[in-house]
Structures are given as structure tokens and as C-alpha cells.
Backbone bond lengths (Angstrom), bond angles and torsions (degrees), N, CA, C in turn:
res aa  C-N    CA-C-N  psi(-1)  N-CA   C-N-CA  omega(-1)  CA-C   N-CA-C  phi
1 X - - - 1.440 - - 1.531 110.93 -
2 X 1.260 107.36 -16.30 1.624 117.64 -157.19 1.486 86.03 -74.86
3 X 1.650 116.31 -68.36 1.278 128.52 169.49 1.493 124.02 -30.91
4 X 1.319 132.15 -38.65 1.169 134.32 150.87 1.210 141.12 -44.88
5 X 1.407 105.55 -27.70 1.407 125.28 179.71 1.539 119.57 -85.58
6 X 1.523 94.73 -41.88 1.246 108.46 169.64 1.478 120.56 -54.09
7 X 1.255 110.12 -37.97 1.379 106.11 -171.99 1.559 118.71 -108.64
8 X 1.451 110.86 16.78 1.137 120.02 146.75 1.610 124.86 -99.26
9 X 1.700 122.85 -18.94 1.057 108.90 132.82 1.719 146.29 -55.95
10 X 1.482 103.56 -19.39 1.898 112.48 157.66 0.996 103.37 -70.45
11 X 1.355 151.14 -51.01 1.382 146.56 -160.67 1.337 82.24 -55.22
12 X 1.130 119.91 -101.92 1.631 131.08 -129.81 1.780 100.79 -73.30
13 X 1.259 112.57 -19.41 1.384 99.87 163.76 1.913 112.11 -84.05
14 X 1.036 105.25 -33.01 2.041 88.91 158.64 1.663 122.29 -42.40
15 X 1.695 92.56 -41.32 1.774 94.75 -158.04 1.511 83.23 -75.62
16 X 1.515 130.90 -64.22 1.297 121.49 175.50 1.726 113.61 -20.68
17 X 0.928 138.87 -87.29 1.705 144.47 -176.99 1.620 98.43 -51.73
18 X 1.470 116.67 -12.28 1.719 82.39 -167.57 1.992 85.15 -99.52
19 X 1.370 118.70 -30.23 1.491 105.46 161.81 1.202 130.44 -68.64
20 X 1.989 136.55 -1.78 0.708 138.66 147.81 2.201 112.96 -70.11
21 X 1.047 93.69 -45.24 1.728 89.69 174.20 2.102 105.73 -66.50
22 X 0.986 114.51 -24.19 1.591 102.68 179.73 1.847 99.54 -74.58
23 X 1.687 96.55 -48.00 1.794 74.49 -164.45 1.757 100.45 -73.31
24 X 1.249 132.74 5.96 1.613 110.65 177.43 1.314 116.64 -91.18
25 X 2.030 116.50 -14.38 0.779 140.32 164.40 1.814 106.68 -80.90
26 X 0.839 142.20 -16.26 1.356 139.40 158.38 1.635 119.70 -73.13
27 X 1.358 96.21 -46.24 1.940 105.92 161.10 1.652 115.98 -53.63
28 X 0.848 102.56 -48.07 1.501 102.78 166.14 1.398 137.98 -96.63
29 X 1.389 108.83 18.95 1.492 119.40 163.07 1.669 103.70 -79.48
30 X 1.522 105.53 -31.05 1.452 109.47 -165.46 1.459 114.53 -66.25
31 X 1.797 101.29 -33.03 1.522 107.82 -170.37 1.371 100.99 -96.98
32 X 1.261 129.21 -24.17 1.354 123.23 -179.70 1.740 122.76 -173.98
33 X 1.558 97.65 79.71 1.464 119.11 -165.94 1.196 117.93 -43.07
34 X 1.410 132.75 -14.85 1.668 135.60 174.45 1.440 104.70 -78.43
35 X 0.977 126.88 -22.92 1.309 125.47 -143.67 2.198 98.13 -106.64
36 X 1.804 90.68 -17.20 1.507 95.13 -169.69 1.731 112.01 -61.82
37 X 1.594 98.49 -58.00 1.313 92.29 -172.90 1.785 125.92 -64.90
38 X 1.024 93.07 2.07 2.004 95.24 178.20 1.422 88.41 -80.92
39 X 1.355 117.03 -58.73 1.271 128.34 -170.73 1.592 104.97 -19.81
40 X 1.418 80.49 -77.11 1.888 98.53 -165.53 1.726 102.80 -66.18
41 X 1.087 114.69 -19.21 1.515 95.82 154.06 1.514 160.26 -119.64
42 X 1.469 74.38 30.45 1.727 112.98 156.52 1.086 110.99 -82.71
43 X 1.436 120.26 -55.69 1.557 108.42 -165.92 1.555 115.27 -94.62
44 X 1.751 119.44 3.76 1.321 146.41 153.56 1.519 89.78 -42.63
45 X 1.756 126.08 -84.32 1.015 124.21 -156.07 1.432 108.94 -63.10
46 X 1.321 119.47 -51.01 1.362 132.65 -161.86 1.500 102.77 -74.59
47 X 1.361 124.88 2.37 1.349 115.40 143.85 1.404 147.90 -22.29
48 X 1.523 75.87 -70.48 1.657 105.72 -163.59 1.266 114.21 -92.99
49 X 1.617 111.98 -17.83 1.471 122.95 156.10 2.207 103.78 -58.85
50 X 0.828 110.69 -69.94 1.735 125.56 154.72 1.177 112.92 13.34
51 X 1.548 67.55 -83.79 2.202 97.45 -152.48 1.917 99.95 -59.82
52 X 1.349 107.79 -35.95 1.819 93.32 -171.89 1.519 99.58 -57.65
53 X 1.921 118.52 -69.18 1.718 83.50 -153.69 1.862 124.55 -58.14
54 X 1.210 104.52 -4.52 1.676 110.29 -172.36 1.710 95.07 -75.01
55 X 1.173 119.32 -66.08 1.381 137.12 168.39 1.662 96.89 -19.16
56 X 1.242 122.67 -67.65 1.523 129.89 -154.39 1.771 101.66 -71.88
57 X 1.641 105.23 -39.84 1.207 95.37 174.17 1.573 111.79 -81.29
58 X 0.968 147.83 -60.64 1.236 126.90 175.90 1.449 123.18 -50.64
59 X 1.417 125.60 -3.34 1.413 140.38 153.06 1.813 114.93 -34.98
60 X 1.413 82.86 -80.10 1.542 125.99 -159.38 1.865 87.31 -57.97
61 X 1.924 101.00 -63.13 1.708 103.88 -179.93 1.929 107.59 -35.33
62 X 1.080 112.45 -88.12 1.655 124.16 178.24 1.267 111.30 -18.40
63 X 1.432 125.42 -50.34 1.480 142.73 -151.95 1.901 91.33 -78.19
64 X 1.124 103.08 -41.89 1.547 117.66 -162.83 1.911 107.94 -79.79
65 X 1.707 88.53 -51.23 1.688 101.92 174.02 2.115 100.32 -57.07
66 X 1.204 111.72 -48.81 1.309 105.32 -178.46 1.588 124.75 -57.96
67 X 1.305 119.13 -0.90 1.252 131.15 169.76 2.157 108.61 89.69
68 X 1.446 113.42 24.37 1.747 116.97 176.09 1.409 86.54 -125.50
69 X 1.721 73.26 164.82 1.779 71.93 -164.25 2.146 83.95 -109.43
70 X 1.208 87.98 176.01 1.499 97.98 -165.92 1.947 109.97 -97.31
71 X 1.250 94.60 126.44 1.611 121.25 -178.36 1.804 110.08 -69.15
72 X 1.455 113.77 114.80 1.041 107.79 -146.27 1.463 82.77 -170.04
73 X 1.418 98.26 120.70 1.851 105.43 171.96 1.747 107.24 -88.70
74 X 1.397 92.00 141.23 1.743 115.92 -166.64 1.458 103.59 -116.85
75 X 1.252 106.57 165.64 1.289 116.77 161.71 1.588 114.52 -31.87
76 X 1.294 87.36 -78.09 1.806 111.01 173.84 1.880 98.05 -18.77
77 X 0.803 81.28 -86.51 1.854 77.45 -160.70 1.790 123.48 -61.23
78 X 1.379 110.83 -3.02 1.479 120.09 -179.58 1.205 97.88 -86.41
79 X 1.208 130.53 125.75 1.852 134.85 175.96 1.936 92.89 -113.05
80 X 1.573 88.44 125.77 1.058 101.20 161.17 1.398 126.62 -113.96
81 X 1.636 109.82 139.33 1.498 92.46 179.75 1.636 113.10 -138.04
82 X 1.659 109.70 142.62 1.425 106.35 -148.71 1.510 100.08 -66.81
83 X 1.693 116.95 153.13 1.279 114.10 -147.56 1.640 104.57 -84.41
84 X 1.779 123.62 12.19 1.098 121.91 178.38 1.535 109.21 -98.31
85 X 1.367 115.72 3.33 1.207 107.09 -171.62 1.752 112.32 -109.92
86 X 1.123 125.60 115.31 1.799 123.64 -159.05 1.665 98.29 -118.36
87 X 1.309 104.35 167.74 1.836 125.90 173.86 1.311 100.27 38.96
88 X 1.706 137.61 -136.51 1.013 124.64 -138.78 1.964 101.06 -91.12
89 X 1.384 124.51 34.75 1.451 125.33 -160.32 1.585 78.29 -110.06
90 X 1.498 109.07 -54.59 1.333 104.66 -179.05 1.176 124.20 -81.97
91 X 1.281 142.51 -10.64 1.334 156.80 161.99 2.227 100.28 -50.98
92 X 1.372 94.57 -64.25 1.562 95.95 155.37 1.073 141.94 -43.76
93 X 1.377 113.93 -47.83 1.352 113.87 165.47 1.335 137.22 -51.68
94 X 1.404 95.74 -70.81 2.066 110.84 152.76 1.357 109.79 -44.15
95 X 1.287 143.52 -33.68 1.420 126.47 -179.63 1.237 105.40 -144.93
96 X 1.448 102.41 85.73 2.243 121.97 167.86 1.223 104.53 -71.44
97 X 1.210 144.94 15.58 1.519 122.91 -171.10 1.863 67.00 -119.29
98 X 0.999 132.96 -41.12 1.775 124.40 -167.30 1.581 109.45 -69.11
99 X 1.204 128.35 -5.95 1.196 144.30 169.60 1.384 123.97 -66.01
């Protein structure tokens, strides 16, 4: 659900930045109309590049204000294993208490 949320906070923060990129691209149709449409589709793309980390933080904020705590891979749970060690060397590694 967490994930859901999140990405309905990207939605509407895209549309937010992508109607902030039309009207700055509308400001500058006035002063210099060639220059508008690059404009607006620079910051078209560079939106959505944007909108996630803002999205994630007001994600994470809401998720937290709502009283759950936020799902989020850690150290803790990423097993790494050095890339010389294969089949049951690494099977060991990732799980020492199975050893």
C-alpha cells in the first residue's frame, strides 16, 4: 500500500511541475516564441526526472505522519556475498546461523 501511495504522490507532483514548466514556457513565448517550445520540453522531460525524489519525500513524510513506519531496504536485509565465493560457499555465507 506504501508503494501505492507513493506513486500517487509522483503522479500529481509530475502534473504539478509539468504545469509549472507550461506556464514558464508560456512566459517566454511572450519574450521570445522560438525559444518556448524547447523550453517546455526540457522541463516536460526533466519533470519526471524531478517529481520522484520530491514524491519519495513527501511519500515517506505522510506514511510516517500516518503513524507506519516506512518499508525500506537496509543494510540488514541485503546479503552480500564476495563474488569469489559460489554454490554452497555462498549459500553459507548469506546464512551462518545454517552452518
Amino acid at each position: 500500500m506504501q508503494s501505492a501511495f507513493v506513486m500517487l504522490v509522483y503522479t500529481l507532483t509530475a502534473i504539478v511541475v509539468q504545469a509549472v514548466g507550461f506556464g514558464i514556457s508560456q512566459i517566454i513565448a511572450v519574450q521570445w516564441p522560438q525559444a518556448s517550445l524547447l523550453t517546455f520540453l526540457v522541463i516536460f522531460m526533466s519533470a519526471f526526472g524531478v517529481a520522484w525524489p520530491i514524491a519519495v519525500r513527501i511519500g515517506e513524510w505522510g506514511i510516517r505522519k500516518a503513524g507506519y513506519e516506512v518499508d525500506t531496504a537496509t543494510s540488514e536485509t541485503v546479503v552480500r556475498v564476495p563474488a569469489g565465493k559460489r554454490g554452497r560457499q555462498a549459500e553459507a555465507a548469506a546464512n551462518p546461523e545454517a552452518a
